[in-house]
PyMOL commands that place a pseudoatom at each C-alpha (Angstrom):
pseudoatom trace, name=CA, resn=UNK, resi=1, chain=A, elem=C, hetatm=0, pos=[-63.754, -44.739, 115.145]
pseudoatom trace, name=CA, resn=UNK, resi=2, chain=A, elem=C, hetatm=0, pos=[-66.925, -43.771, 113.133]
pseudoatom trace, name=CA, resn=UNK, resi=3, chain=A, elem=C, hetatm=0, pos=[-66.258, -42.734, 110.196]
pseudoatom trace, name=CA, resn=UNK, resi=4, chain=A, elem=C, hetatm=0, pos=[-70.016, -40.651, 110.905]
pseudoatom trace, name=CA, resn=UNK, resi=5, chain=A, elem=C, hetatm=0, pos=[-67.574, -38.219, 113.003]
pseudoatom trace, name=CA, resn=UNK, resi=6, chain=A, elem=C, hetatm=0, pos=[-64.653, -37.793, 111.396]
pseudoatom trace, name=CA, resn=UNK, resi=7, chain=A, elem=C, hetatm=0, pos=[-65.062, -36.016, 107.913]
pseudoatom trace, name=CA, resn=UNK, resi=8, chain=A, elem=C, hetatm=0, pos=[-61.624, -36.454, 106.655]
pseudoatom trace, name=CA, resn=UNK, resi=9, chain=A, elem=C, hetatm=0, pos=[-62.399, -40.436, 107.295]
pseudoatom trace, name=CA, resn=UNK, resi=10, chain=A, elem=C, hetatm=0, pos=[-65.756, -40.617, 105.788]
pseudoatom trace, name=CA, resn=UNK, resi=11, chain=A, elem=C, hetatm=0, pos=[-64.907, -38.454, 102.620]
pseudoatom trace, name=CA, resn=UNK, resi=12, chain=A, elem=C, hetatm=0, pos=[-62.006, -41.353, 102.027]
pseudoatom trace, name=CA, resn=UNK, resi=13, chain=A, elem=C, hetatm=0, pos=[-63.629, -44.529, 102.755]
pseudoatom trace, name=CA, resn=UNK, resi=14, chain=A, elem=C, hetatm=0, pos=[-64.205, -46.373, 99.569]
pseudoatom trace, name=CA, resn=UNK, resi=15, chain=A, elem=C, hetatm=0, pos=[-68.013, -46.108, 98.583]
pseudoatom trace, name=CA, resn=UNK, resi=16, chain=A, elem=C, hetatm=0, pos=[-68.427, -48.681, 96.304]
pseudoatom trace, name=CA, resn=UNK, resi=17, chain=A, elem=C, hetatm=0, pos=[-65.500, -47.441, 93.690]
pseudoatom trace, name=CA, resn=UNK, resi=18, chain=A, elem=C, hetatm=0, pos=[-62.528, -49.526, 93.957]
pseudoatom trace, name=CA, resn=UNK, resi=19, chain=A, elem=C, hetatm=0, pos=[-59.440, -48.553, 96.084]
pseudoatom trace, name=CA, resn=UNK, resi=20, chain=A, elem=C, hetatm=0, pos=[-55.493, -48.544, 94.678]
pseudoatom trace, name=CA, resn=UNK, resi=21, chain=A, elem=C, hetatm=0, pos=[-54.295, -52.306, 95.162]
pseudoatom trace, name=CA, resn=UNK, resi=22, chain=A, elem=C, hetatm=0, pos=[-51.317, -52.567, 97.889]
pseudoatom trace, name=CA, resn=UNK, resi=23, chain=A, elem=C, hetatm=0, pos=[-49.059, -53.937, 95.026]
pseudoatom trace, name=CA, resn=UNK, resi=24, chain=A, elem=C, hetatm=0, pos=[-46.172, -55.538, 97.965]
pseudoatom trace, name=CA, resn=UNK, resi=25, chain=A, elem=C, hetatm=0, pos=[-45.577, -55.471, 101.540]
pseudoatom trace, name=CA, resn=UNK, resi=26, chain=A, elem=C, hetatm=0, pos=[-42.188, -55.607, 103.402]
pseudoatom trace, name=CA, resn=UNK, resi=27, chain=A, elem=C, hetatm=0, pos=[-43.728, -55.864, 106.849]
pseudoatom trace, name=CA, resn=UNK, resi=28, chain=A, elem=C, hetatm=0, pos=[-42.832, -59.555, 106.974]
pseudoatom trace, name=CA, resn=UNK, resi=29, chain=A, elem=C, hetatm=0, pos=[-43.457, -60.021, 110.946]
pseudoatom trace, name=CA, resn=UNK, resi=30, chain=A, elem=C, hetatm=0, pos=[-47.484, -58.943, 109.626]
pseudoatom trace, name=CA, resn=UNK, resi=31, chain=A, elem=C, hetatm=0, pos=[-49.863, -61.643, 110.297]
pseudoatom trace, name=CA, resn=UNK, resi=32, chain=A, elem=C, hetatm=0, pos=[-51.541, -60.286, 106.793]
pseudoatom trace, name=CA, resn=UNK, resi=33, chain=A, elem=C, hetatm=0, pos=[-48.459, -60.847, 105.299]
pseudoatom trace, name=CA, resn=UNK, resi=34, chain=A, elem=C, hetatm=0, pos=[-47.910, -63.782, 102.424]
pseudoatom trace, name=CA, resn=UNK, resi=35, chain=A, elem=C, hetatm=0, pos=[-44.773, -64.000, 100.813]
pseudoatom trace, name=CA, resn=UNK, resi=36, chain=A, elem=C, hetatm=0, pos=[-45.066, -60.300, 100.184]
pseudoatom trace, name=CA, resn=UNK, resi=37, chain=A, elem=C, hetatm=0, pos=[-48.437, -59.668, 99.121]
pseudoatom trace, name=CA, resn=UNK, resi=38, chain=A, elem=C, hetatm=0, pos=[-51.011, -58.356, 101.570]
pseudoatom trace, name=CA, resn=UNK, resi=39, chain=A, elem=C, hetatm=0, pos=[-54.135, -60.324, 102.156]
pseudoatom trace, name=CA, resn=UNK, resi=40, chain=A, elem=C, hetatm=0, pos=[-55.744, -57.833, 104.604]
pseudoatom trace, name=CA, resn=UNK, resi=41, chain=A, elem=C, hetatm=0, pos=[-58.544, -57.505, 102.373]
pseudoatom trace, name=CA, resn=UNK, resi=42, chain=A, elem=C, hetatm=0, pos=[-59.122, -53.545, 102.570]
pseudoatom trace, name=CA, resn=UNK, resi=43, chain=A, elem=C, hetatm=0, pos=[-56.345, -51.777, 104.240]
pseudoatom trace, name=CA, resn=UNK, resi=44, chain=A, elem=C, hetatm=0, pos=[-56.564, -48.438, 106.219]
pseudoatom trace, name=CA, resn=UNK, resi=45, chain=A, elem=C, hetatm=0, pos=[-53.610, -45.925, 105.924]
pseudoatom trace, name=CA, resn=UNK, resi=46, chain=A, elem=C, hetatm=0, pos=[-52.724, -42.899, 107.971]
pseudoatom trace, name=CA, resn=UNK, resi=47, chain=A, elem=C, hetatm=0, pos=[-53.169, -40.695, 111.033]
pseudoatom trace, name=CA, resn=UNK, resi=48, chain=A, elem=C, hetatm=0, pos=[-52.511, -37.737, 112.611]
pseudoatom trace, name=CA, resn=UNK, resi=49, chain=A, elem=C, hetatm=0, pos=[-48.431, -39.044, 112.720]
pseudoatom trace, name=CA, resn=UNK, resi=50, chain=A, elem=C, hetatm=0, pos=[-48.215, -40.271, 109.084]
pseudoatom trace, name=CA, resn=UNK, resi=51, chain=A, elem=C, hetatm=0, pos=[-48.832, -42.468, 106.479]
pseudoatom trace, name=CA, resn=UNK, resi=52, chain=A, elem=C, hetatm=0, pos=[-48.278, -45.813, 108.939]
pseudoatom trace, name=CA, resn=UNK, resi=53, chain=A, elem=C, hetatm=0, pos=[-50.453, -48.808, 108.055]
pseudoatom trace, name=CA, resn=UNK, resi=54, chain=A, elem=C, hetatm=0, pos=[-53.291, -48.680, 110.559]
pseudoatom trace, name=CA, resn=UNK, resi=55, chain=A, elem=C, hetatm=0, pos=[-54.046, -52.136, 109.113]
pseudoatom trace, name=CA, resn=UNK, resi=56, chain=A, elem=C, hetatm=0, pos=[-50.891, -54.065, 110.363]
pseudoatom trace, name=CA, resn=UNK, resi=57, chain=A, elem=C, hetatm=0, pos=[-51.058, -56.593, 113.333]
pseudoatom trace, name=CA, resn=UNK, resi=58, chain=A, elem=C, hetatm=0, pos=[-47.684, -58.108, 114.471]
pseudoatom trace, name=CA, resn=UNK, resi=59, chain=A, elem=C, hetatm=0, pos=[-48.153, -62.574, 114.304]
pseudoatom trace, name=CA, resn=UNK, resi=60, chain=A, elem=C, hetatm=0, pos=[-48.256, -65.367, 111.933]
pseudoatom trace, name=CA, resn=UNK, resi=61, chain=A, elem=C, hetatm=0, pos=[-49.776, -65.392, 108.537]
pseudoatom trace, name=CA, resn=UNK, resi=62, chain=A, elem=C, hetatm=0, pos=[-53.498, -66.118, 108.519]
pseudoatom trace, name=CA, resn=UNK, resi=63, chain=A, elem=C, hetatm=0, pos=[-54.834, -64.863, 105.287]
pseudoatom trace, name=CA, resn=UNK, resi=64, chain=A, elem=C, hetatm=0, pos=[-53.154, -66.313, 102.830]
pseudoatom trace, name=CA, resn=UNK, resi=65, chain=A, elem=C, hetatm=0, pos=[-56.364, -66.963, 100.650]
pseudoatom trace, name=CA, resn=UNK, resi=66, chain=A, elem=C, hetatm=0, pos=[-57.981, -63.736, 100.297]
pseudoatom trace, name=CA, resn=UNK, resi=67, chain=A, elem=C, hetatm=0, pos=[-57.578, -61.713, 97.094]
pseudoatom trace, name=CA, resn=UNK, resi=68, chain=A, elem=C, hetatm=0, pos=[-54.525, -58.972, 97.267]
pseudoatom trace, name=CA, resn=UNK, resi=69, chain=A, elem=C, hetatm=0, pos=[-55.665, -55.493, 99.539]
pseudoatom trace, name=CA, resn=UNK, resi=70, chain=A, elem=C, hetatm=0, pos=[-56.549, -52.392, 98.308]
pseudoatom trace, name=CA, resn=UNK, resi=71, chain=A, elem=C, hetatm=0, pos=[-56.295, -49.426, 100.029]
pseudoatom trace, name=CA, resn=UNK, resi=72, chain=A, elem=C, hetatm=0, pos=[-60.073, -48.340, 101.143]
pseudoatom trace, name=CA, resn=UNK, resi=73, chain=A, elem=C, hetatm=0, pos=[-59.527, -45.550, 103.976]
pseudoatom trace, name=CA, resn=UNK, resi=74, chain=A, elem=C, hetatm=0, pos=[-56.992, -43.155, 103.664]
pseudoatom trace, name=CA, resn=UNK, resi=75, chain=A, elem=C, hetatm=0, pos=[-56.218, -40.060, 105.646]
pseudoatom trace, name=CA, resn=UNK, resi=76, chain=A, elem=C, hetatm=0, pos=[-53.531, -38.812, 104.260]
pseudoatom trace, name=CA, resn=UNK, resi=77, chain=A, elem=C, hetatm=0, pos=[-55.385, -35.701, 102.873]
pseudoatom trace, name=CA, resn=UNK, resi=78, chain=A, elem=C, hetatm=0, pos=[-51.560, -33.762, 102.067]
pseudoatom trace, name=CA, resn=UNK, resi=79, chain=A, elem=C, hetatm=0, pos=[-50.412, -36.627, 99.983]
pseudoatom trace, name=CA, resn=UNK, resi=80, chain=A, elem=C, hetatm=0, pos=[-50.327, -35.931, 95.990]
pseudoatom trace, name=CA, resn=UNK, resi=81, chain=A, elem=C, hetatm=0, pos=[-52.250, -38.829, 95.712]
pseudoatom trace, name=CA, resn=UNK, resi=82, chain=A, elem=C, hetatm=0, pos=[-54.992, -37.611, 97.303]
pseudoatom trace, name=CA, resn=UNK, resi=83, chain=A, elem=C, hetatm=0, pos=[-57.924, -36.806, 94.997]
pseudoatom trace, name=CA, resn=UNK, resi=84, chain=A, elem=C, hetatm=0, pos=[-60.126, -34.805, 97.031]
pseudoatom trace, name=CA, resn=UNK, resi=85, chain=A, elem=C, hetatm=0, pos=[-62.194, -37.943, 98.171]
pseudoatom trace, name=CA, resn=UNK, resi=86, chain=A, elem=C, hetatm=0, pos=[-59.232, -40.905, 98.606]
pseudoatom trace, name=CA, resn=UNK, resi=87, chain=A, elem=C, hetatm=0, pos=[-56.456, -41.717, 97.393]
pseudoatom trace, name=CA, resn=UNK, resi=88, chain=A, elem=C, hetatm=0, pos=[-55.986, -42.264, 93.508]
pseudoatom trace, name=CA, resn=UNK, resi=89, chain=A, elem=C, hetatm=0, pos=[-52.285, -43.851, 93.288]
pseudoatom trace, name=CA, resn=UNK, resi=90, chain=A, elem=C, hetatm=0, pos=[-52.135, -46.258, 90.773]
pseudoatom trace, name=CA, resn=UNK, resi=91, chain=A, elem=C, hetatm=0, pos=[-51.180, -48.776, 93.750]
pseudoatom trace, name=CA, resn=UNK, resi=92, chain=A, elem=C, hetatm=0, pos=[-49.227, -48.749, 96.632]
pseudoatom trace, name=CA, resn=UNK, resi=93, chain=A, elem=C, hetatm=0, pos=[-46.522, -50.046, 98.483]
pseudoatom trace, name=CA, resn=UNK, resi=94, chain=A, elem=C, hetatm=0, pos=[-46.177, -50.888, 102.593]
pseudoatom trace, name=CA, resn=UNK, resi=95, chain=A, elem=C, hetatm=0, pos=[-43.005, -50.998, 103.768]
pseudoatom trace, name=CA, resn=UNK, resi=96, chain=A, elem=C, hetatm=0, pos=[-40.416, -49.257, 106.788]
pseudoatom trace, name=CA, resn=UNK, resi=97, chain=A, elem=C, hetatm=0, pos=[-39.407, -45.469, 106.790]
pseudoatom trace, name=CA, resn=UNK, resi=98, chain=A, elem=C, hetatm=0, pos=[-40.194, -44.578, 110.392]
pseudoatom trace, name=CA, resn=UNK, resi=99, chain=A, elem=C, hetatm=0, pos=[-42.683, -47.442, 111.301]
pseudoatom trace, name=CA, resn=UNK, resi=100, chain=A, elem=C, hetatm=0, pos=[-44.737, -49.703, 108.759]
pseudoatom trace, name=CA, resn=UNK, resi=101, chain=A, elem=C, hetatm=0, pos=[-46.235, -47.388, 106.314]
pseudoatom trace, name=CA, resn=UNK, resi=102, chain=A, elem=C, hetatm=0, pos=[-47.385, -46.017, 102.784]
pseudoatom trace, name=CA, resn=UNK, resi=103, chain=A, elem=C, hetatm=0, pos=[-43.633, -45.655, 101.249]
pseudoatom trace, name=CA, resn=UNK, resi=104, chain=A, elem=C, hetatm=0, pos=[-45.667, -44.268, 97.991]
pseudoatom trace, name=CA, resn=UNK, resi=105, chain=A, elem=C, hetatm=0, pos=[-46.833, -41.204, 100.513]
pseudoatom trace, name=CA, resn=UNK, resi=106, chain=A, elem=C, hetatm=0, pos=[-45.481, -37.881, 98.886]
pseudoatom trace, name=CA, resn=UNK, resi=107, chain=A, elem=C, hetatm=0, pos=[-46.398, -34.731, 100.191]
pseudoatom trace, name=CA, resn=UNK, resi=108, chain=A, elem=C, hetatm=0, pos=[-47.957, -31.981, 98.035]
for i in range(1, 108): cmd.bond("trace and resi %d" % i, "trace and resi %d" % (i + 1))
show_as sticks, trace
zoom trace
């Protein structure tokens, strides 16, 4: 998806400022996954069902050497996190409520 045609995507992707880091991950079956920690790099959260991790791919760990993820597209525009441009939590966690997601999602 461009983010050139989806506003709520382009006002969230992270232009140079730094997103929230994804502080743990329970999604243990994610190849991103290493003991816990995400190494995704930049991580993508939310859609028109939730707050699920659009970033999560089922298989073994392969990135165990990159630097821990921070959250650098969010569309989660009705969370109280959200800052009017992206998402401003302090950090976040990824875990299971309905699917693997943003369990720091609140609504406003």
């Amino acid at each position: 998806m461009s983010t050139d045609t989806n506003p709520q995507l382009r006002s969230s992707v992270d232009s140079g400022a730094r997103g929230p880091l994804v502080t743990s991950c329970r999604a243990a079956e994610c190849a991103y996954n290493h003991d816990g920690e995400c190494r995704a790099g930049t991580v993508s959260i939310g859609d028109d069902r939730g707050p699920y991790c659009d970033t999560f791919r089922s298989g073994d760990a392969q990135s165990a050497h990159d630097p821990p993820s921070r959250v650098t597209a969010c569309r989660m525009t009705q969370c109280v996190h959200w800052d009017g441009e992206r998402c401003a939590a302090g950090g976040i966690e990824i875990g299971y409520e309905w699917g693997v997601e943003c369990l720091t999602f609140e609504a406003a």
